[in-house]
C-alpha positions as CSV (number, residue, x, y, z in Angstrom):
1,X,-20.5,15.4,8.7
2,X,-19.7,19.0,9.8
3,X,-16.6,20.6,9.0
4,X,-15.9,21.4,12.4
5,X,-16.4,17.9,13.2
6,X,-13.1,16.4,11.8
7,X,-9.9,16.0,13.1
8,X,-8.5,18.8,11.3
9,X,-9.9,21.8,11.0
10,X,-8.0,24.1,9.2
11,X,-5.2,22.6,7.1
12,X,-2.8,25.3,6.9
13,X,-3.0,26.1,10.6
14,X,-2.3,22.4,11.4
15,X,0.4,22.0,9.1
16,X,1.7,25.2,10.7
17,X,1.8,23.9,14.2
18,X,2.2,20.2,14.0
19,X,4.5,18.4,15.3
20,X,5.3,15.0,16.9
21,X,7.4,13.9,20.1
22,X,8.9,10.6,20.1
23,X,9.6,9.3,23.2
24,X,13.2,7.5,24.0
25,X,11.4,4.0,24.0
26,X,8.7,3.5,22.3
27,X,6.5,0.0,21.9
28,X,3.0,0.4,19.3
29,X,2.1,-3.5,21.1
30,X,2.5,-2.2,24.8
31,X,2.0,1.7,24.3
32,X,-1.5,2.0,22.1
33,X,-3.1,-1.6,22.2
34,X,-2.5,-2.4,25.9
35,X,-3.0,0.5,26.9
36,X,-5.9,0.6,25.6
37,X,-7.2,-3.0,26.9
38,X,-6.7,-1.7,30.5
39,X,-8.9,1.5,30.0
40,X,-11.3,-0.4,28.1
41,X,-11.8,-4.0,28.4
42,X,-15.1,-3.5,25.9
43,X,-13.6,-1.8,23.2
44,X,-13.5,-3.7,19.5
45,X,-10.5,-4.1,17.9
46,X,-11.2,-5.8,14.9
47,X,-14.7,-7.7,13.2
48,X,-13.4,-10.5,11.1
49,X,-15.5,-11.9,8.2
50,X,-14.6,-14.1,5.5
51,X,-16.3,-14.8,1.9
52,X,-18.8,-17.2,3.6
53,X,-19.9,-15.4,6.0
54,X,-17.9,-17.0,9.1
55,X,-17.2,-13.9,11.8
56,X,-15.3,-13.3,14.9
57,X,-14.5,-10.7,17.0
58,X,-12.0,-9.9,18.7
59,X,-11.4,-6.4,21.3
60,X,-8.5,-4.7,22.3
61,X,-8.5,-6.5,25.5
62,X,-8.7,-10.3,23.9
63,X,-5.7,-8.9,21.4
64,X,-3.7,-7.8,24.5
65,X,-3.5,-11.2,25.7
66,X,-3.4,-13.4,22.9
67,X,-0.2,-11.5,21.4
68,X,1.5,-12.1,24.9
69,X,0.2,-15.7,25.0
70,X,2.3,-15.8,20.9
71,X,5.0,-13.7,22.7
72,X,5.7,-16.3,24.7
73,X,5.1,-18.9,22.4
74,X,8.5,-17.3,20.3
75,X,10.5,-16.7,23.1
76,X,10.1,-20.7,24.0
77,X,11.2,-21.2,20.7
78,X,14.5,-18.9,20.7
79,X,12.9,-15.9,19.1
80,X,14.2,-12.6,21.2
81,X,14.8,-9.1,20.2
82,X,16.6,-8.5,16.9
83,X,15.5,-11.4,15.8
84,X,13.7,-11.7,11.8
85,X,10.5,-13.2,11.6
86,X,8.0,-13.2,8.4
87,X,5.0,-13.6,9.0
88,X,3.6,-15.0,5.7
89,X,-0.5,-15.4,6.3
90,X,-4.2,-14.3,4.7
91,X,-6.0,-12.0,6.4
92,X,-6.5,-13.9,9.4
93,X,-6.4,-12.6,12.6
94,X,-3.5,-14.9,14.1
95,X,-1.6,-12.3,11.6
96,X,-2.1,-9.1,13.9
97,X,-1.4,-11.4,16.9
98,X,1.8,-12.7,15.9
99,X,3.1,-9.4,14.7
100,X,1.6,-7.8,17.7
101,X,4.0,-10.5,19.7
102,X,7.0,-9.8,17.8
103,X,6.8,-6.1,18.4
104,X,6.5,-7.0,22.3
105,X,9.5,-9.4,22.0
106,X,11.3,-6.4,19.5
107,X,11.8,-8.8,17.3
108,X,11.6,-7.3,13.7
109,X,8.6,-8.7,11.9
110,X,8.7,-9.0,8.0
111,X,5.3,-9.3,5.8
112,X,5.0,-11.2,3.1
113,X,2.1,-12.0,0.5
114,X,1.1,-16.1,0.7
115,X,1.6,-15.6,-3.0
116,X,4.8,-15.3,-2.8
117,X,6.5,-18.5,-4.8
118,X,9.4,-20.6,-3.4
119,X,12.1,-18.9,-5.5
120,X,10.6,-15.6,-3.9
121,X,10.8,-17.1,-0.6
122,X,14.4,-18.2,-0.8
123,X,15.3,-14.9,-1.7
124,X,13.5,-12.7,0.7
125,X,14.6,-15.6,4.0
126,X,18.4,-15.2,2.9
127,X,18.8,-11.9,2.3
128,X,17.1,-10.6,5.3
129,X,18.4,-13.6,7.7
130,X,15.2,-14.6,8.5
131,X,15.2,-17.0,11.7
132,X,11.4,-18.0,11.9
133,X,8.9,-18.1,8.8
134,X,5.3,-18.2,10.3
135,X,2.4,-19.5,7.6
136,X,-0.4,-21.4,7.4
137,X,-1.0,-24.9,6.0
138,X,-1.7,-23.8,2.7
139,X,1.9,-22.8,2.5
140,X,4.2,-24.3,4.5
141,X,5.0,-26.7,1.2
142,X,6.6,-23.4,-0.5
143,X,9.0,-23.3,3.2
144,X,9.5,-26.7,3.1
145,X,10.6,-26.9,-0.6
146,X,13.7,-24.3,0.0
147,X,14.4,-24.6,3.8
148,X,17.5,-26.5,3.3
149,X,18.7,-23.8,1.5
150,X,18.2,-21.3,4.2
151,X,21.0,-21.4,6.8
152,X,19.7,-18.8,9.2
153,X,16.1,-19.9,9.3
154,X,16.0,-21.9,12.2
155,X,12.6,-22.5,13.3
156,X,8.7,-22.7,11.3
157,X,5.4,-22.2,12.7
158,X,2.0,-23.4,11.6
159,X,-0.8,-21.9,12.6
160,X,-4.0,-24.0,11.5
161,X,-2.0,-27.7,11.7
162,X,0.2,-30.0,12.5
163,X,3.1,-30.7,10.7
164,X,6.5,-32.7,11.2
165,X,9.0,-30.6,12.1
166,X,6.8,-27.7,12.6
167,X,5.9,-25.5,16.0
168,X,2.2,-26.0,15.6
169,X,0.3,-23.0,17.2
170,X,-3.0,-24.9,18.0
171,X,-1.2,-27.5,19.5
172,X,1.5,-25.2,21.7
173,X,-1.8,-23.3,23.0
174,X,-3.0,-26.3,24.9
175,X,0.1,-28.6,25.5
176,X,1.3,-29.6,27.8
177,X,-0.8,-26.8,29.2
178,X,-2.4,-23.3,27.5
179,X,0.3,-20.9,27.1
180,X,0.1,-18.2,29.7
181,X,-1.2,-14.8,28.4
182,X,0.7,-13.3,31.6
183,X,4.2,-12.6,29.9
184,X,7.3,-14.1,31.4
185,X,10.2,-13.1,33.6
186,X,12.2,-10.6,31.1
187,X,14.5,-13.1,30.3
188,X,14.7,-12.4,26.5
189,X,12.3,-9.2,27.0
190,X,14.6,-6.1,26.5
191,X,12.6,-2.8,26.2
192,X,12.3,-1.3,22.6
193,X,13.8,2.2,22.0
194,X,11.5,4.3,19.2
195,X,14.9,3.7,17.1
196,X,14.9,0.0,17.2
197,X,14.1,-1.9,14.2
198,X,10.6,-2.7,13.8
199,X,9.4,-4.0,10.3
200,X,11.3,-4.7,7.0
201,X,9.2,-5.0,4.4
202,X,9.8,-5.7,0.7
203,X,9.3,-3.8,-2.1
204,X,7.5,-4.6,-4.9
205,X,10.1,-5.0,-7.2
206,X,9.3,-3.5,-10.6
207,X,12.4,-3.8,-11.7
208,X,15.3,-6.1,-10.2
209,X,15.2,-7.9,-6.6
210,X,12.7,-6.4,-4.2
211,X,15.0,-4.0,-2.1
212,X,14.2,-4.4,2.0
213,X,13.0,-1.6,3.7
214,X,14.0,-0.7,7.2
215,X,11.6,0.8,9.7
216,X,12.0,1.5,13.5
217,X,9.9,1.4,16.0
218,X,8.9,5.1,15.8
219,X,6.6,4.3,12.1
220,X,3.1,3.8,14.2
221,X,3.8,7.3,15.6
222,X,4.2,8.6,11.9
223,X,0.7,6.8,11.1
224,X,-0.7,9.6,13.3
225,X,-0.6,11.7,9.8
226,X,-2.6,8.8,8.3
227,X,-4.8,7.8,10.4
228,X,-6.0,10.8,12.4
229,X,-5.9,13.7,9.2
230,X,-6.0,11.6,6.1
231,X,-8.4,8.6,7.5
232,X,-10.2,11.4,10.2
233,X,-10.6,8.8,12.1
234,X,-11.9,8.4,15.7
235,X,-12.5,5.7,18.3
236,X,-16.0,5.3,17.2
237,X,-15.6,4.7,13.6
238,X,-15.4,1.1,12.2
239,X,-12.4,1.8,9.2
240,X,-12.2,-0.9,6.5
241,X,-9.2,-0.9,4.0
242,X,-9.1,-3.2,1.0
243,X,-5.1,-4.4,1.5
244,X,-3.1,-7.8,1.9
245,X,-1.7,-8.6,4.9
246,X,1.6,-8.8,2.8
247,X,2.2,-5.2,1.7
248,X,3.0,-1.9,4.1
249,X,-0.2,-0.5,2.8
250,X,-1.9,-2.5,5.3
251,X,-0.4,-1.1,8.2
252,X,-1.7,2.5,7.0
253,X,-5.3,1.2,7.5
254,X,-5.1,-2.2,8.9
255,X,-2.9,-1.9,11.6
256,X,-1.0,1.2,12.9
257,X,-3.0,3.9,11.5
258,X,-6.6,2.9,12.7
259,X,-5.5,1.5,15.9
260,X,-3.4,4.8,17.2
261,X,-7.0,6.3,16.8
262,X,-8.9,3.6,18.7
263,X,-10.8,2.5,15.9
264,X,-12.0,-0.4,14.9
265,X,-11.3,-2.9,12.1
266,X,-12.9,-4.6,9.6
267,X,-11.1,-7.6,8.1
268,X,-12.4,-9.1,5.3
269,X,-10.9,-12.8,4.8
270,X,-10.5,-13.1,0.5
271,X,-9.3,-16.9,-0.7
272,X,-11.2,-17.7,-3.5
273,X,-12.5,-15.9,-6.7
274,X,-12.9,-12.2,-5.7
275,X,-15.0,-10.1,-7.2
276,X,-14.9,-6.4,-6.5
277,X,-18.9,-5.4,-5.9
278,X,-19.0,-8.2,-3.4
279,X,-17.6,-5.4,-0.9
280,X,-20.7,-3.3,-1.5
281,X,-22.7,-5.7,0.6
282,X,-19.9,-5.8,3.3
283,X,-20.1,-2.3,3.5
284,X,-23.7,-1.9,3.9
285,X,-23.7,-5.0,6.6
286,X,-21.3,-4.0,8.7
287,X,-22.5,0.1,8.2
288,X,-18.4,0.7,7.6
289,X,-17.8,4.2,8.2
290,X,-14.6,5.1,6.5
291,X,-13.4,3.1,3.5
292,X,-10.1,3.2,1.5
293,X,-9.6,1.3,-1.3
294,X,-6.7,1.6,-4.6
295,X,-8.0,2.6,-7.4
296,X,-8.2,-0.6,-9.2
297,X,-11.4,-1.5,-6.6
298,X,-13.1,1.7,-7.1
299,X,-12.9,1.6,-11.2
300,X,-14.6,-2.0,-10.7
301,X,-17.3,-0.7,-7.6
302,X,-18.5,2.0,-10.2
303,X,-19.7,-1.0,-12.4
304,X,-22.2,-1.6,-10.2
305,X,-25.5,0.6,-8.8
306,X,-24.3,2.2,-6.0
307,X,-27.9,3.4,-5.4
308,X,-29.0,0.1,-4.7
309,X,-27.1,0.0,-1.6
310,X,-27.5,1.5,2.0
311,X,-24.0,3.4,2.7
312,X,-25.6,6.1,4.7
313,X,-23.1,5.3,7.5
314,X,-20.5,5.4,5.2
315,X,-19.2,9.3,5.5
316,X,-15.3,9.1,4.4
317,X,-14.1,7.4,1.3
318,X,-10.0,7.5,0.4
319,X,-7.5,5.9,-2.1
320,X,-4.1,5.6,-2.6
321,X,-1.1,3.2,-4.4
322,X,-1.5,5.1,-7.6
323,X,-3.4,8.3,-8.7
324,X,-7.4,7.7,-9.0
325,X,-8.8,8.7,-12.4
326,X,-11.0,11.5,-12.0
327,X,-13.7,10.1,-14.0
328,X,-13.7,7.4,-11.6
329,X,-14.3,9.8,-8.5
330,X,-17.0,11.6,-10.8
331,X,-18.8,8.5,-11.0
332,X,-18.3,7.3,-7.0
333,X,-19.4,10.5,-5.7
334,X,-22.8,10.7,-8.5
335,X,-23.9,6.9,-6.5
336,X,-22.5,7.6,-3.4
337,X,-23.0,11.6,-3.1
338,X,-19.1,11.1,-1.6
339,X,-15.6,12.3,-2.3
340,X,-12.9,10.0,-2.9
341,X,-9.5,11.9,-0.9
342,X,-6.4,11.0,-2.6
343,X,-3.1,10.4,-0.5
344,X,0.2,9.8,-1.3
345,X,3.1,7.7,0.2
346,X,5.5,5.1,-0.4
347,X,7.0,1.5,1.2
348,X,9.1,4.2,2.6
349,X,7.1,6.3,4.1
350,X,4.2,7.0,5.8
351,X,0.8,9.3,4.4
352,X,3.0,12.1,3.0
353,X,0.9,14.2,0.4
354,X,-3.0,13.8,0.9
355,X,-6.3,15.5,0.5
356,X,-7.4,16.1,3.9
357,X,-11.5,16.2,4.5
358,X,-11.6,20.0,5.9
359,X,-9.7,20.8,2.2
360,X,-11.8,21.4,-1.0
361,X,-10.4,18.2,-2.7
362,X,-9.1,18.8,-6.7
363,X,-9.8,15.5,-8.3
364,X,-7.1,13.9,-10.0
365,X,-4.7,15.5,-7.4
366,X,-2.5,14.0,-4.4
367,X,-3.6,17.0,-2.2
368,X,-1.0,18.8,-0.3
369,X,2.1,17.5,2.5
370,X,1.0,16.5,5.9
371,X,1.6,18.2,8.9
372,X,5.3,17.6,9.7
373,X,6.3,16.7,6.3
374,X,8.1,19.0,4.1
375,X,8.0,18.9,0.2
376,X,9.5,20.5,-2.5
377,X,9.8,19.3,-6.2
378,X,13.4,19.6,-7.6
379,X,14.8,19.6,-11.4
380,X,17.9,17.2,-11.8
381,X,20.1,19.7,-10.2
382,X,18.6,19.4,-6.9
383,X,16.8,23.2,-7.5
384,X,13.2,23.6,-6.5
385,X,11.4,24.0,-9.8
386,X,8.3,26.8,-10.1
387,X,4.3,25.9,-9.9
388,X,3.4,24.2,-13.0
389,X,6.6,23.0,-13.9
390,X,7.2,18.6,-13.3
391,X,10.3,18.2,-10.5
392,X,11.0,15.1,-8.2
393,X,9.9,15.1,-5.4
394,X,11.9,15.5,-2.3
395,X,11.4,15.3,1.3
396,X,13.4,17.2,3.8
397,X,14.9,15.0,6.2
398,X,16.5,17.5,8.5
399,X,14.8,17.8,11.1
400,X,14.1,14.0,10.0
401,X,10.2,13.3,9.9
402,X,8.3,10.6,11.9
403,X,8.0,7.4,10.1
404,X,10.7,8.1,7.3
405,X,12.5,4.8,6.5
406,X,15.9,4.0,8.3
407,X,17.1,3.1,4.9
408,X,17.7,-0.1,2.3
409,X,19.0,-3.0,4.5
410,X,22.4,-4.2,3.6
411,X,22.1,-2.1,0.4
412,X,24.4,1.2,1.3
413,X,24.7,2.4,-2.9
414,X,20.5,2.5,-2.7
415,X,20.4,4.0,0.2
416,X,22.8,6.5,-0.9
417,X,20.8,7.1,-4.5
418,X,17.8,8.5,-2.7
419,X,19.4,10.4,0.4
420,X,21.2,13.4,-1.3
421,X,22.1,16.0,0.5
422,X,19.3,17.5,3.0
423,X,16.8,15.1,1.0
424,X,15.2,12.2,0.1
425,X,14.2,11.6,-3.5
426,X,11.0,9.1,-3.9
427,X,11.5,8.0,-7.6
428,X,8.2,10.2,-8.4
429,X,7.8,13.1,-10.4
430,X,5.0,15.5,-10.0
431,X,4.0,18.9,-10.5
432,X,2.6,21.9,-8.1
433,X,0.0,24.5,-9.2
434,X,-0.4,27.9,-7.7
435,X,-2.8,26.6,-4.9
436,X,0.0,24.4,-4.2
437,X,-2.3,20.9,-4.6
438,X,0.4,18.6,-6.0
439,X,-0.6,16.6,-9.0
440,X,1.1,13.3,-10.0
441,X,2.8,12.6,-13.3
442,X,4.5,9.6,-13.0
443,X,8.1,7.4,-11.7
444,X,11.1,8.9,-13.1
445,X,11.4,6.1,-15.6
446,X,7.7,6.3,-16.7
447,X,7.9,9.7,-18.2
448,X,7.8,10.0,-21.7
449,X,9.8,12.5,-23.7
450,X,8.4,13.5,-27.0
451,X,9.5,16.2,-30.1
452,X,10.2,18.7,-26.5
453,X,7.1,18.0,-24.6
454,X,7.0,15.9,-21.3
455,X,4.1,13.7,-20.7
456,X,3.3,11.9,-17.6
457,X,1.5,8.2,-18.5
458,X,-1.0,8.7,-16.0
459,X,-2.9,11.7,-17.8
460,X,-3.0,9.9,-20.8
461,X,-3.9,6.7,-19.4
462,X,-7.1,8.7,-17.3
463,X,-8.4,10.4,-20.6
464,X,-8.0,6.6,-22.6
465,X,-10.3,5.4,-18.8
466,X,-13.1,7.6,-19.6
467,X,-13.9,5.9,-23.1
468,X,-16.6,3.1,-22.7
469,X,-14.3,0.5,-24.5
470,X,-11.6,0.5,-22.3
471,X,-11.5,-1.3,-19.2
472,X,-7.5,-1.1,-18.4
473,X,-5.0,0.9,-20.1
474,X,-1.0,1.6,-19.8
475,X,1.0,4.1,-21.2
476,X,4.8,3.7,-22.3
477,X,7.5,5.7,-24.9
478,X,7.9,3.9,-27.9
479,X,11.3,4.6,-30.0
480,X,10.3,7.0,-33.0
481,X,12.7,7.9,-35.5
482,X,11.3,11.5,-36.4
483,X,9.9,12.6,-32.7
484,X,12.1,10.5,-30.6
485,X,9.6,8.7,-28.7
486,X,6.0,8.7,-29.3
487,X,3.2,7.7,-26.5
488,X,1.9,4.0,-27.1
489,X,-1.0,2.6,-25.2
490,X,-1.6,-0.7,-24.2
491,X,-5.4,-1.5,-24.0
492,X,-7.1,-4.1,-22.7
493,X,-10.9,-3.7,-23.7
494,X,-14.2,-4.2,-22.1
495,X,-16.5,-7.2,-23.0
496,X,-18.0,-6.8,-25.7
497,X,-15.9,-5.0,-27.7
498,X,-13.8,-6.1,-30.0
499,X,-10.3,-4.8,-31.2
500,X,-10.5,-3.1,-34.7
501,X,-8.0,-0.6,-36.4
502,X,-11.8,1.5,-36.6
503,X,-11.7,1.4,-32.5
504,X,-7.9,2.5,-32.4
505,X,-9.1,5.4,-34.4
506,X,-11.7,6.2,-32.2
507,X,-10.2,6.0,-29.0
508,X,-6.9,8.3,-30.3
509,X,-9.6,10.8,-31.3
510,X,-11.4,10.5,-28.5
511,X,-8.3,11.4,-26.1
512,X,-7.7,14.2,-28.1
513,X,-10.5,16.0,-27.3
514,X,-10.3,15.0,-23.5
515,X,-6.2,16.1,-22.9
516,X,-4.0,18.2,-24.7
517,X,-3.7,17.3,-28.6
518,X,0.1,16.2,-28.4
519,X,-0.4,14.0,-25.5
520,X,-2.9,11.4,-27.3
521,X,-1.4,7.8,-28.2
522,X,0.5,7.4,-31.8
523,X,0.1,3.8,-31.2
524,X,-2.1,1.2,-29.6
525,X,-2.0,-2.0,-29.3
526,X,-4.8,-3.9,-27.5
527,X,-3.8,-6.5,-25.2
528,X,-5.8,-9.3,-22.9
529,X,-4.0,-7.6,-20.1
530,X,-1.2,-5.7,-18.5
531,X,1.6,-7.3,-16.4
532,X,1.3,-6.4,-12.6
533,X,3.1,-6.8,-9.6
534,X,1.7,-8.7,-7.2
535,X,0.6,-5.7,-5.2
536,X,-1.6,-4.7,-8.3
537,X,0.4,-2.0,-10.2
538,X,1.4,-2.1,-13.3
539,X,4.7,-2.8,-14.4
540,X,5.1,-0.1,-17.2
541,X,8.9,-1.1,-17.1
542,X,8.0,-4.5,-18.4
543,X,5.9,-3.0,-21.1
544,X,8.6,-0.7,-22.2
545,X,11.2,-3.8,-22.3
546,X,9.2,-5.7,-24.5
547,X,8.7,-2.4,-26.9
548,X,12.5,-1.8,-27.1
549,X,13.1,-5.3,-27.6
550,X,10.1,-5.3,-30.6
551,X,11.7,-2.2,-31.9
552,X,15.3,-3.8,-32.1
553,X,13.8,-6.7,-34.5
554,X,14.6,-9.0,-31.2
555,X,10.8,-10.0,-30.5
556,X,7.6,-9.7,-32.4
557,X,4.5,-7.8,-30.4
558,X,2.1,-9.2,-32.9
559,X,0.0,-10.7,-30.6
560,X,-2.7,-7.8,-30.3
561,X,-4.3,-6.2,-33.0
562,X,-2.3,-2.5,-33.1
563,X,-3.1,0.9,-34.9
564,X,-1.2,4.0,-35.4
565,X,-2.1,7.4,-36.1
């Protein structure tokens, strides 16, 4: 694809110029996918697929009226604006319809993974007020098990059954008769100003309760950044992003940021045993042209022959949730003869550092801010810091950006932590060179401190990638008497390799030759894996609790062969 071709052109003279209006009231539902139905009845939405092969389709049109058929489906049941709902589902497609509904209704919509456990459930339905929990058969036990215990949650919906004291969506679309897809008088319909609430999604959680974060209704507009710089995508493309329903990544390519383009879709439906080269196939069938996956996915792809495969639609490959490993984009772009475009962003925010396809991408790097974002990186005084040198980074909030988070719901001391001043601190550190490409080095907790240098996990852990042993790796500080804290690596190795004090020795020499000498592991300890959130990153903060803990004489980490050096 021609330069000229993409969205942006020249970086630098977008950035310069960019900028966004938001209207007074604003509605993503009624604005971009209506819209769009009436000037196109044709137009796909979204192909649907799932592991067997099962499809549907669905257009913006069919979308249009099925979410105002749900719409009114809620408002029989009570549900009007202001109102919480989670919508706890797979990747099905009743998902975008019911969110679709509650976002016509202005009611504030609240993802959740079907992983989730009851405890997690009870938590998240309390402390938001939650007044409807939407799920699917497969789940509705996890509701029923703790809705006794939830005084505001008032009403559950099942979308695939029928269940005692559940609003069964099959049934309520055909009884007593199908549910109009004309919406009702506006009783309960209130126009949504761009600074109503929208979404609250939960974070993560690496360490402590999972804090709610508060969006309005102006976030699709920020997904303009992502979807039509960062994804470049237009109304003909057909965008597929490897993300559960659950998490706010999947409204960067699932939802918001494909859709404000016009484009197209593709779900694909994973339930059982997933295995990451099964996508190859998907991408070829379905002659996807813009794919983003997180890095996890694209260390496992490059497993297989990417040569075998016919990806010649395939012209824009991206990641993002945690810095790729640029052996890893070596590798994709040797069997695809494509770049991998790293973004950055948060729960928080929309696409707000990314490599943009009209700039010469740096692998290993975040890229630079997007148009209407500005970035600096700041020491713990709040002072910008020079090129080369680690900061925090910080957004400038005034003028306030398009899609920045309203805050931490019911959680003023969080909310006050990260808005200081003129700024918003992410929790991230990184560090700018004299292109001004920003490179990330790692959470403020994650980085390690060690006889005067700084090291950032994430380099170490990319060098400790590149060795044919290792499959996963995590790097933490480990206490040391003489240096402070010394860098430890937990391993977990490929099959067919066994763990040996021989390999440790191998692997800390090979590092040193890939990274700076001082930055190689001390210690490692090989593990049969590394504990995760449920959104797939790794919980380095559980890893460094255990070592403190080991160090103390409180637990013995015995279980893995270790070696030091």
């Amino acid at each position: 694809m021609a330069a000229a071709e993409h969205n942006m052109h020249n970086y630098q003279e977008v950035y310069d110029h960019f900028s966004l209006e938001v209207p007074e009231y604003y509605n993503f539902a009624f604005d971009v996918i209506d819209r769009i139905a009436e000037k196109d009845r044709n137009r796909l939405a979204m192909i649907w697929v799932n592991q067997e092969g099962k499809e549907k389709t669905f257009t913006f049109r069919q979308l249009m009226n099925l979410s105002n058929s749900a719409a009114n489906m809620l408002l029989k049941y009570g549900i009007k604006k202001g109102d919480r709902v989670i919508i706890m589902l797979p990747r099905v497609p009743e998902w975008w319809i019911f969110a679709l509904a509650c976002i016509k209704l202005g009611a504030v919509f609240c993802p959740c993974p079907t992983m989730l456990t009851p405890k997690d459930l009870k938590y998240r339905i309390n402390a938001a007020k939650i007044r409807m929990v939407i799920t699917d058969r497969e789940n509705a036990g996890k509701i029923e098990e703790i809705c006794s215990s939830c005084p505001t949650l008032q009403s559950r919906l099942v979308t695939d059954a029928e269940l005692p004291g559940w609003i069964s969506y099959t049934v309520e679309q055909e009884y007593p008769a199908p549910v109009s897809r004309k919406l009702v008088s506006m009783t309960g319909m209130e126009r949504t100003k761009a600074t109503d609430p929208l979404v609250i999604y939960f974070t993560s959680g690496t360490t402590g309760e999972p804090k709610m974060v508060l969006h309005d209704h102006a976030l699709p507009l920020g997904h303009v950044t992502t979807g039509r710089f960062w994804l470049d995508l237009t109304e003909n493309d057909l965008h597929f992003t490897l993300a559960d329903t659950g998490w706010a990544k999947s409204s960067w390519g699932k939802f918001f940021g494909p859709w404000i383009q016009g484009a197209c879709i593709l779900v694909y439906d994973i339930r059982g045993k997933f295995k990451a080269t099964e996508l190859l196939p998907i991408l070829e069938k379905y002659e996807v042209t813009v794919f983003c996956a997180p890095p996890t996915v694209y260390r496992m792809l490059i497993l297989a022959d990417l040569k075998k495969y016919d990806l010649k639609e395939l012209r824009h490959c991206v990641s993002a949730g945690e810095p790729l490993n640029p052996e890893v984009i070596r590798v994709w772009k040797e069997g695809t003869g494509l770049q991998i475009y790293e973004g950055y962003g948060q729960t928080e925010l929309v696409l707000v550092i990314g490599t943009f396809p009209c700039m010469e991408p740096k692998p290993g790097s975040m890229g630079k801010p997007a148009p209407g974002w500005h970035i600096e990186l700041h020491d713990e005084e709040g002072k910008p810091v020079p090129p080369g040198e680690v900061g925090r980074i910080a957004i400038k909030v005034k003028p306030r950006p398009v899609g920045l988070f309203e805050g931490y719901l019911y959680d003023k001391e969080a909310t006050s932590a990260v808005f200081v001043g003129d700024y918003y601190y992410t929790g991230d550190k990184a560090y700018r060179d004299d292109d001004g490409y920003f490179w990330f080095v790692g959470r403020d907790d994650d980085v390690i401190k060690s006889s005067g240098y700084r090291i950032g996990p994430f380099e170490v852990e990319s060098a400790l990638l590149e060795h044919p042993a290792v499959k996963e790796a995590a790097v933490i500080g480990s206490p040391d008497v003489i240096r402070g804290m010394i860098v430890k690596a937990f391993i977990v190795l490929k099959d067919g390799y066994q763990p040996t004090d021989q390999l440790a020795k191998d692997i800390q020499k090979f590092v040193k030759k890939i990274t700076a000498p001082y930055k190689y592991p001390r210690a490692i300890e090989f593990v049969d894996d590394l504990p995760k959130t449920i959104s797939g990153k790794i919980r380095r903060n559980v890893l460094r609790e255990r070592e403190m803990r080991a160090k103390s004489g409180q637990e013995n980490l015995s279980g893995g062969k270790e070696g030091t050096g």
